[in-house]
C-alpha positions, -999 to 999 in steps of 0.1 A, spaced: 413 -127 -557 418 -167 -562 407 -194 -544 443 -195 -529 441 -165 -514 407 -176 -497 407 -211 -492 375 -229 -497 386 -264 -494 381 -264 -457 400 -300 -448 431 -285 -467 427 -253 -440 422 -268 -411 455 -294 -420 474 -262 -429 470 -249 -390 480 -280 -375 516 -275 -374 512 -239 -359 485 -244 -335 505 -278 -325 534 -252 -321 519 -228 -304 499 -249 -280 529 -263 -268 546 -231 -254 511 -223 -239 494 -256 -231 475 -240 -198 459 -215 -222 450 -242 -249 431 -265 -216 416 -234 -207 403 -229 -243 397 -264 -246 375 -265 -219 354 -240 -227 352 -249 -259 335 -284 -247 310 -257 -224 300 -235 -247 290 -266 -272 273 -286 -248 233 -296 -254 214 -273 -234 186 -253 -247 203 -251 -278 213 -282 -296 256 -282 -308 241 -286 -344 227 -249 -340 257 -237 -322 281 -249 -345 261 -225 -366 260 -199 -350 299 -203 -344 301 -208 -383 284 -176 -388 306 -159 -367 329 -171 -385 321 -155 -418 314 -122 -399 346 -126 -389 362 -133 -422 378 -166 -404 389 -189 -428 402 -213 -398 370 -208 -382 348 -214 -416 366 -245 -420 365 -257 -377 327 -249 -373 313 -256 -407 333 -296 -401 318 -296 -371 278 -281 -382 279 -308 -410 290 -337 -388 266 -326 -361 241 -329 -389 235 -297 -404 220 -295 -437 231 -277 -466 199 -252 -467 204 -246 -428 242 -236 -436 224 -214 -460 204 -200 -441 230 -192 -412 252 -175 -441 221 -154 -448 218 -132 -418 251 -127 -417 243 -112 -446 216 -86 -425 248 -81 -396 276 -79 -414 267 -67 -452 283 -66 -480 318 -83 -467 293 -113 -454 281 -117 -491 318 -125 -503 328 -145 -465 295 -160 -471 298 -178 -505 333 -190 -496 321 -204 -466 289 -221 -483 313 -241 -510 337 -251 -476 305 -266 -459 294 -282 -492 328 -297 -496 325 -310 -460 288 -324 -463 297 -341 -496 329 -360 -480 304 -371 -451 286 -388 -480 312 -396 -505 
C-alpha cells in the first residue's frame, strides 16, 4: 500500500475531515456539544497531565487503526509537549496490545507525529 492509502501527513488528514465533520456536525450539533464536552473532561489535568492523555488517546489511535485520530491526538501530544521518544514509546506498547497490525499503525503514526513536532519547530 502507498502513503495515499494511509496518510501520514497528519495536517493534510485532519484538513481532509473538515468539510465532513463540519457537515455532519451541523445535522447533529447536540451530539457534537455533547462530545465536545466530554472531550474538554476527559483531557483535563488531574492526576494525569493532557500531555499523557493525548498519548494514551494517540495510542488508541493506532490500536485503532484511526488515521483521523493519529493525526487529532498525535497534533495535540506534540503541542502539549510531547517528545518524539515519548511518542515512541506510546507506539511501543501498542505494539504488546495490539501486535502485529500496531507495528504497521505504529510506524505511520510515528512519521505523522514527527511531521507535527517538526512544524512546531520549523
Amino acid at each position: 500500500m502507498s502513503t495515499h492509502d494511509h496518510p501520514t501527513d497528519g495536517a493534510a488528514t485532519l484538513r481532509a475531515l473538515q468539510p465532513q465533520h463540519r457537515d455532519l456536525r451541523r445535522a447533529i450539533p447536540d451530539v457534537y456539544a455533547g462530545f465536545g464536552a466530554l472531550s474538554s473532561a476527559a483531557f483535563a489535568d488531574g492526576a494525569l497531565d493532557r500531555k499523557t492523555k493525548e498519548l494514551i488517546a494517540f495510542a488508541i489511535g493506532v490500536v485503532e487503526g484511526c488515521d483521523g485520530c493519529i493525526a487529532s491526538h498525535g497534533q495535540a501530544a506534540a503541542r502539549a509537549g510531547a517528545a518524539e521518544q515519548e511518542a515512541a514509546e506510546a507506539i511501543g506498547v501498542t505494539f504488546l496490545m495490539h501486535g502485529g497490525p500496531a507495528t504497521i499503525h505504529g510506524a505511520r503514526a510515528f512519521e505523522t507525529f514527527r511531521g507535527f513536532v517538526a512544524g512546531a519547530n520549523a
